[in-house]
C-alpha positions in Angstrom: 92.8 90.1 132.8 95.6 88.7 130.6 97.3 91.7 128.9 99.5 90.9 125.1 102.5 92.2 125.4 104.0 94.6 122.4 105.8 92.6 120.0 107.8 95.5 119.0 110.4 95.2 122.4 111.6 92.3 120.6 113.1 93.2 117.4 114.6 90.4 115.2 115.4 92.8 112.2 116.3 96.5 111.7 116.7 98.4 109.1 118.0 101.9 110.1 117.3 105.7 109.5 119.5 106.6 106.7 119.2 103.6 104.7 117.1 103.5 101.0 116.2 100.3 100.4 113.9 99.3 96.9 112.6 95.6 96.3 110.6 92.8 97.3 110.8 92.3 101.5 110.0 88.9 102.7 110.9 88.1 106.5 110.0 86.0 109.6 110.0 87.7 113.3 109.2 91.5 114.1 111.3 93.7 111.2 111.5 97.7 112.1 111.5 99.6 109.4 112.9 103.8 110.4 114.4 104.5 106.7 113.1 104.8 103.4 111.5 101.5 101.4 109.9 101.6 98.1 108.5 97.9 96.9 106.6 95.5 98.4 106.9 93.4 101.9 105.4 89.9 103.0 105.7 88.3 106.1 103.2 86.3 108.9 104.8 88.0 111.8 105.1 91.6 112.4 106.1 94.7 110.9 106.7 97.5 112.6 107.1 101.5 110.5 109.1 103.5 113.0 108.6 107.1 113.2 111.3 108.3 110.9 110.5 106.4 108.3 108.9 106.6 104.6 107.5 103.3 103.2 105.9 102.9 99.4 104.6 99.6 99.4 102.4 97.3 99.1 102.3 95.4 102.8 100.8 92.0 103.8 101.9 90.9 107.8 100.3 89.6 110.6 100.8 92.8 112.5 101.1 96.3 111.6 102.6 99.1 113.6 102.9 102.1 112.0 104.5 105.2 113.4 106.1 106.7 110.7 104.8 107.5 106.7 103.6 104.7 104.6 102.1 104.9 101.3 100.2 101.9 99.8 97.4 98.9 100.5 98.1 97.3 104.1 96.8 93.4 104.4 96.9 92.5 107.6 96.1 88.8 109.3 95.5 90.3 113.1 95.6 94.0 112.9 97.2 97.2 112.6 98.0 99.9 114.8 98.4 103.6 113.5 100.2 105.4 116.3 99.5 109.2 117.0 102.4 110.2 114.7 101.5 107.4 112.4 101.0 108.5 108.5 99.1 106.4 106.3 97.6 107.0 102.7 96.2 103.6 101.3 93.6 100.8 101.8 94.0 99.1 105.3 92.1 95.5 105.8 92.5 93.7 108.8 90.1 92.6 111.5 91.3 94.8 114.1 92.2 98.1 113.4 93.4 100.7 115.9 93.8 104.4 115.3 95.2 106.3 118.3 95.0 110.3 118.4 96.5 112.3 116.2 97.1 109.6 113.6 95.9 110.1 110.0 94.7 107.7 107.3 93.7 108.8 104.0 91.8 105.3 102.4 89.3 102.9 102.7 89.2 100.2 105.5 87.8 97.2 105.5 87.8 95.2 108.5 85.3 92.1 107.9 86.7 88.4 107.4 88.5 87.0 104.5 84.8 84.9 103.9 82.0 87.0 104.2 79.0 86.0 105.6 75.6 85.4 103.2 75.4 88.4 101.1 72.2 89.3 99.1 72.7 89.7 95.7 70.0 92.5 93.9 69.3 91.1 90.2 67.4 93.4 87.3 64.4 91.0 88.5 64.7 91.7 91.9 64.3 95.8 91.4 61.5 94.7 88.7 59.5 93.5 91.3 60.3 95.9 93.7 59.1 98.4 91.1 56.2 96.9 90.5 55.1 96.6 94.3 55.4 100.3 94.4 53.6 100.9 91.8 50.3 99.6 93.2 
């Protein structure tokens, strides 16, 4: 059995506890995040919320490791990880999700692909007839 190893021993980026930051965050690599953010942040690669820190934004990333606070809608391409001491109080989407003991999330989670498969659509008709089949 093949086993991933955690992109988070390889930090590229790192912004420290202590530091305020507010803006738009765009980034390639793994970015650690263990001060305070308010904004938004876009990458492909990973993100990482260490355990110090306090993050209001709205996040799209591949990954999503979240150990710290965060406050907003998470988007990820692969998945996210809420950690035991992991925070989180927003909408999570991503088709892996993994919440470890102790963690919290406060939101809805969605966790199917970016195309759904066939959906059924209920029209005013559709009930109508439905109706009228219980009816008799």
């Amino acid at each position: 059995m093949k086993f991933r190893q955690r992109q988070s021993d390889q930090v590229s980026g790192f912004l420290d506890e202590g530091t305020n930051i507010t803006g738009e965050l765009v980034f390639a690599g793994t970015l650690r995040i263990d001060g305070n953010f308010h904004g938004s942040i876009s990458t492909g690669d990973t993100l990482i919320i260490g355990e110090h820190a306090m993050v209001h934004a709205d996040i799209r990333a591949g990954d999503v490791e979240i150990h710290g606070q965060v406050l907003g809608t998470i988007e990820a391409k692969r998945r996210v990880e809420i950690s035991g001491s992991g925070r989180v109080r927003g909408d999570v989407h991503a088709p892996v999700l993994i919440v470890n003991p102790g963690a919290q999330l406060d939101g809805r989670t969605r966790m199917a692909d970016e195309q759904p498969d066939e959906t059924t659509a209920v029209t005013d008709s559709d009930n109508a007839e439905k109706s009228a089949a219980q009816e008799r």
